[in-house]
C-alpha positions in Angstrom: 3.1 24.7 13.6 1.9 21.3 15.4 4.5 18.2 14.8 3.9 15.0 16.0 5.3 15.4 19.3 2.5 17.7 20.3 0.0 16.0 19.0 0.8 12.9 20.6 0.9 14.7 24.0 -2.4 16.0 23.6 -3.9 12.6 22.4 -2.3 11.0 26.2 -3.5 13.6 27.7 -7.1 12.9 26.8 -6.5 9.3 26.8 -4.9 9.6 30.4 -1.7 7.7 29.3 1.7 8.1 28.9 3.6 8.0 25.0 7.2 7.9 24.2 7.5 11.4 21.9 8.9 10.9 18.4 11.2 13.4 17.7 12.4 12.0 14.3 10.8 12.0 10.4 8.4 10.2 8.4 10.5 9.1 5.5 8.3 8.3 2.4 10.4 5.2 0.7 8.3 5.1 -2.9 6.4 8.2 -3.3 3.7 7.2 -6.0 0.2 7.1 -5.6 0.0 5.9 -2.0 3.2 7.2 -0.6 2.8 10.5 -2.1 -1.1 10.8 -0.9 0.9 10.0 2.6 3.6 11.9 2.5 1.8 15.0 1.1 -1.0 14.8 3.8 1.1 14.2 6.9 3.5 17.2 5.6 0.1 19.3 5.0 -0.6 18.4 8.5 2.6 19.4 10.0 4.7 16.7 10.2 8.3 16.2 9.5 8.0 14.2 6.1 11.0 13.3 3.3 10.0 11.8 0.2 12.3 8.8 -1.8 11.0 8.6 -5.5 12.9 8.4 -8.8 13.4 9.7 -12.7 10.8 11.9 -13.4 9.2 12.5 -10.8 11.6 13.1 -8.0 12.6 16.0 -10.6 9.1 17.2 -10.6 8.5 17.5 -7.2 12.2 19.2 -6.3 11.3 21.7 -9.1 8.2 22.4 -8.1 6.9 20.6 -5.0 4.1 17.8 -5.0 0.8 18.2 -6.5 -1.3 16.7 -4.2 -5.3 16.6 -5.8 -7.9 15.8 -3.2 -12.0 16.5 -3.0 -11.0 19.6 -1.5 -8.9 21.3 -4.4 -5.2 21.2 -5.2 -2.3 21.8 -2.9 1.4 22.2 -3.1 3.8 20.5 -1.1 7.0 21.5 -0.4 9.5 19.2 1.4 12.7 17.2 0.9 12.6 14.8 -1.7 15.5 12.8 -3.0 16.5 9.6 -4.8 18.4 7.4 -2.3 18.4 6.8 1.5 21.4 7.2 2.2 20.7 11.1 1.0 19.1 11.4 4.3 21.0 11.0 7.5 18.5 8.5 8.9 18.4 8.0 12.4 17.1 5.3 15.0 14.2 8.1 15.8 12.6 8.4 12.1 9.9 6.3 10.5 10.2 4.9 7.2 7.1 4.4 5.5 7.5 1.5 2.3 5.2 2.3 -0.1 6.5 0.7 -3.3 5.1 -2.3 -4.8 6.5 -5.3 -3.6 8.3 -6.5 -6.7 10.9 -3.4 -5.6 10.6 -4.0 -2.0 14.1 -6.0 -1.7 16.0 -3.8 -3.1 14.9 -0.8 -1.3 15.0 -3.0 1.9 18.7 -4.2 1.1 20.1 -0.2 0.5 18.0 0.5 3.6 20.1 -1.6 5.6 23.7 -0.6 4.3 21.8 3.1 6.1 19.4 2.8 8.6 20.1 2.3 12.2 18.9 -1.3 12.6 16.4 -0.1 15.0 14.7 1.8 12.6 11.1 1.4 12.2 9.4 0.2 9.0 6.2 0.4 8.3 5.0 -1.7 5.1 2.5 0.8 4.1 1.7 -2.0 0.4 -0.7 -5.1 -0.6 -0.3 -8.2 0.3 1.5 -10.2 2.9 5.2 -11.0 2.0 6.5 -7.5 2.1 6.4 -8.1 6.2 8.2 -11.1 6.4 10.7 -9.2 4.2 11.7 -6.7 6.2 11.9 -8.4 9.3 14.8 -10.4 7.7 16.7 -7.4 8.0 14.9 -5.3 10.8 13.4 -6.1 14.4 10.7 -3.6 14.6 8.6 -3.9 11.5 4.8 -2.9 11.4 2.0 -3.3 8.7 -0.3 -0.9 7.7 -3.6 -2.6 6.1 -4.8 0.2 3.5 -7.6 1.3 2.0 -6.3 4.1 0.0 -7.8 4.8 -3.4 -4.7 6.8 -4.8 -3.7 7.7 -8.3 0.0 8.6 -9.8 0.2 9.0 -13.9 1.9 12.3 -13.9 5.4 13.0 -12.7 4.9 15.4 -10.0 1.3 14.7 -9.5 -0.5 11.9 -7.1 -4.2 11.9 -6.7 -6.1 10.8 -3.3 -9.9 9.5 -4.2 -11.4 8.6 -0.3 -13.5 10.4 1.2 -14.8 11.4 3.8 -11.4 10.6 5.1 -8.5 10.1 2.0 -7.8 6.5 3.5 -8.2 3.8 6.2 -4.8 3.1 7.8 -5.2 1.1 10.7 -1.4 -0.4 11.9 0.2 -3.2 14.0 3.8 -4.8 14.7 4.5 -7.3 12.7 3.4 -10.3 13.2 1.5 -9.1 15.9 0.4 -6.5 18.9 1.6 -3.0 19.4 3.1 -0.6 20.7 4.2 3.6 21.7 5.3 3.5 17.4 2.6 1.9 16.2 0.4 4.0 18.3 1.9 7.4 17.5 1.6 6.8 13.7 -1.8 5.7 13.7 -2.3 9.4 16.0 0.0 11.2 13.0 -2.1 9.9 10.3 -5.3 10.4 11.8 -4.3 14.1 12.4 -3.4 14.3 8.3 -7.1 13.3 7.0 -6.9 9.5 7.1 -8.5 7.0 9.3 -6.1 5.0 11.4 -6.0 2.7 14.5 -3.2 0.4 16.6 -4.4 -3.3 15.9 -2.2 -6.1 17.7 -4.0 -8.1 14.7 -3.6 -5.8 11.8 -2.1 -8.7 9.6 -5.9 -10.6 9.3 -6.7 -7.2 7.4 -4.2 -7.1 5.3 -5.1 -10.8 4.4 -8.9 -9.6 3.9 -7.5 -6.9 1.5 -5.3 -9.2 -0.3 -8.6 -11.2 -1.3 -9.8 -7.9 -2.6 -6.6 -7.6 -4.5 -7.0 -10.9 -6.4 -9.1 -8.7 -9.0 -6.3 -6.0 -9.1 -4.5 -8.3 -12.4 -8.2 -8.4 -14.0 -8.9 -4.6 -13.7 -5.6 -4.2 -15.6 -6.0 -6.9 -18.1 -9.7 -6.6 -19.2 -11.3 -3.4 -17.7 -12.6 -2.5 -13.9 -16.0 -4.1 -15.2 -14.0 -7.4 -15.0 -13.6 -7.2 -11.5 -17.2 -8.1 -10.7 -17.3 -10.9 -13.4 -17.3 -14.2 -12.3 -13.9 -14.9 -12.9 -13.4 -12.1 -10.3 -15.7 -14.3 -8.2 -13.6 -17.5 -8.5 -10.1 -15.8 -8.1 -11.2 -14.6 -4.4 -12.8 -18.4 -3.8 -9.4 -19.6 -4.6 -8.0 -17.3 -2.2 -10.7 -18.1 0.7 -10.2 -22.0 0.3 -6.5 -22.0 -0.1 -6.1 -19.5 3.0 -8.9 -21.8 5.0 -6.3 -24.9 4.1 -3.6 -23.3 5.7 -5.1 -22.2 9.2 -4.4 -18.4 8.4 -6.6 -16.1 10.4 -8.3 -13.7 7.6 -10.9 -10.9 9.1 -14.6 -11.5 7.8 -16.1 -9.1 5.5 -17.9 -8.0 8.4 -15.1 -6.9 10.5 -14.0 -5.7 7.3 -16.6 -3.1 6.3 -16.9 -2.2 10.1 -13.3 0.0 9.8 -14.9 1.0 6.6 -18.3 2.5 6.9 -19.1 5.3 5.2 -15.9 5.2 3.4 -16.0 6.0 -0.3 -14.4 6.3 -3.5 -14.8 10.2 -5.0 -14.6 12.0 -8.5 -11.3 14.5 -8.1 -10.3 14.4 -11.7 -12.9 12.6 -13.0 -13.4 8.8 -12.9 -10.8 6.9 -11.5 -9.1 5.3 -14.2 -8.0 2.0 -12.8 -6.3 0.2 -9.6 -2.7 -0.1 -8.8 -2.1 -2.9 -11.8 -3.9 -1.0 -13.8 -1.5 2.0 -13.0 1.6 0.4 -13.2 0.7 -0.6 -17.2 -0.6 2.8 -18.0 2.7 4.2 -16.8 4.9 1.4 -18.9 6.9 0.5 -15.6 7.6 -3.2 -17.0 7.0 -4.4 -13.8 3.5 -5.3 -11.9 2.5 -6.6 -8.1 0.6 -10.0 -9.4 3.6 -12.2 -8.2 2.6 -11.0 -5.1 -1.6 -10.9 -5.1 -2.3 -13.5 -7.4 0.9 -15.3 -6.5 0.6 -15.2 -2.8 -2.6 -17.6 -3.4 -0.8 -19.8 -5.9 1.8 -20.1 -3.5 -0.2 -21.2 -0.4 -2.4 -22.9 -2.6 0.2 -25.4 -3.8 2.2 -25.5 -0.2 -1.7 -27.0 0.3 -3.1 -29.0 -2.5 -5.9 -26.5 -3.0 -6.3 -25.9 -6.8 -5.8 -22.1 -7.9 -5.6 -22.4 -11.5 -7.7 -18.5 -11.9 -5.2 -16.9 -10.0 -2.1 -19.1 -11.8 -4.0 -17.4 -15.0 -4.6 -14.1 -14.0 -0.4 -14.0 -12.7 0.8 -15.0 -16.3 -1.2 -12.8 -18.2 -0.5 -9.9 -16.1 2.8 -10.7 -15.9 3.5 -10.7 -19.6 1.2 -7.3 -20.4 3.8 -5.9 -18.1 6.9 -7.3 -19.9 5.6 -6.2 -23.4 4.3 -3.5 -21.8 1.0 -3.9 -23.2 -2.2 -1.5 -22.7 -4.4 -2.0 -19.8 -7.6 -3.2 -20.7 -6.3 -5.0 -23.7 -7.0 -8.8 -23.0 -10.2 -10.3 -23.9 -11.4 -12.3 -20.8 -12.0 -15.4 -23.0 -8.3 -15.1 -23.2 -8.6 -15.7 -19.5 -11.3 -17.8 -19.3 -9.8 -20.2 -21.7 -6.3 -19.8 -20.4 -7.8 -20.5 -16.7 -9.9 -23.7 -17.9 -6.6 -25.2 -19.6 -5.0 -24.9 -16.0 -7.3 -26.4 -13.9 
């Protein structure tokens, strides 16, 4: 079977060029939706992949493999799974792909350093921004993956990837900037395992474009994916725009955007698509949700700024406490919002 080693030799030898060969693993550090859709493709594919996940289902998949549900059927993966790092014997050659929200990012990052060669690269494979400044607090070579991934995880065991014609766009670069032999042989890895991926010295504008996007993430969960598109979904992303504009950061155009992105699409697997990430991460009762870090990341810059992000401040608290009482997703009112988001501004 192909590994990535081959495959990168026969991408330089079209290209013409010389790669350093990887000889080590992809290690999957948060095997949910997106890490699991990941994980499970690049090990279809032929990679060397081992999967970090926890409770239920880390048990799943080292009883029976994951389930991994795409347009074209159902497939079982088997590979190593396990609950800690340090179960792994990583080495400076392997590639660890963070793929858990970033409100568990520090402490994987923290156990990852009592393990990992400090050479190790890490790929921030997640939404938003901060989860790269993170890790390069503890690691020199840290890249970030801007994704487009429509994924879903509600079963232990099971993950389900929604793109098609490819499952995802992917597209990497170091952190903060350029690239290089890594960044270029994982972009060739997950291009071989059914996503769209490229090296792009720039890759962090992206991943502020996406965050935008993500801004309506905390309203899917809260009142429904129809909220999205309301104008309270409109203002959020303004916020975003004018408080990023204040503070001189470079964010790709919807343009550039879309361009990575044509003909990209969201598909029916197992019927609709419930909701987003947030939404997720209440319909599973984790007590825990990413707005701190979407929502947050504008109220943060926003007030570093004197721009005024009171939707954003609103949509951060509410989703914040649905999580803590772990509420239903879907179950807020937007006048809640509305109101809550007129008394902040």
């Amino acid at each position: 079977m192909a590994t990535l080693g081959d495959f990168v030799r026969l991408l330089s030898q079209l290209n013409g060029t010389v790669h350093a060969e990887m000889s080590g693993r992809f290690i999957i550090y948060g095997a949910g939706a997106v890490g699991g859709v990941i994980g499970g493709s690049l090990a279809l594919a032929g990679h060397d992949v081992a999967l970090i996940a926890r409770g239920d289902h880390l048990a799943a998949i080292q009883r029976k493999g994951l389930e991994l549900h795409t347009e074209r059927g159902v497939e079982v993966v088997q590979t190593d799974a396990v609950a800690d790092p340090g179960d792994l014997a990583l080495s400076a050659d392997d590639v660890v792909l963070l793929s858990m929200k970033t409100q568990d990012t520090i402490p994987a990052l923290d156990r990852l350093a009592e393990v990992a060669p400090p050479e190790i690269a890490v790929v921030c494979v997640q939404n938003g921004v901060e989860n790269e400044r993170l890790a390069l607090r503890r690691f020199p070579n840290v890249y970030g993956i801007s994704v487009m991934l429509p994924a879903t995880f509600l079963e232990p065991g099971v993950v389900t990837g929604e793109g098609t014609p490819d499952l995802g766009v992917l597209d990497i670069g170091r952190s903060p900037s350029g690239v290089d032999d890594t960044a270029e042989m994982v972009a060739a890895a997950l291009s071989s395992a059914r996503f769209r991926s490229e090296a792009d010295p720039a890759v962090m504008r992206h991943k502020y474009a996406k965050l935008l996007m993500n801004t309506a993430n905390a309203l899917d969960a809260a009142c429904g994916r129809s909220a999205r598109v309301s104008d309270l979904g409109v203002r959020a992303r303004q916020e975003g725009i004018d408080a990023f504009a204040a503070a001189g950061i470079d964010v790709a155009t919807p343009d550039e955007w879309m361009a990575r992105r044509q003909d990209f699409t969201v598909t029916e697997v197992n019927g609709p698509r419930p909701g987003g990430s947030s939404w997720q991460s209440l319909a599973r009762g984790s007590g825990t949700i990413e707005a701190d870090y979407l929502n947050g990341e504008v109220v943060l810059v926003g007030r570093e700024f004197g721009v005024p992000t009171p939707v954003n401040e609103a949509l951060r608290r509410v989703a914040n406490r649905m999580a803590r009482e772990r509420a239903k997703p879907g179950s807020v009112p937007i006048d809640e919002l509305e109101a809550l988001a007129a008394s902040l501004s």
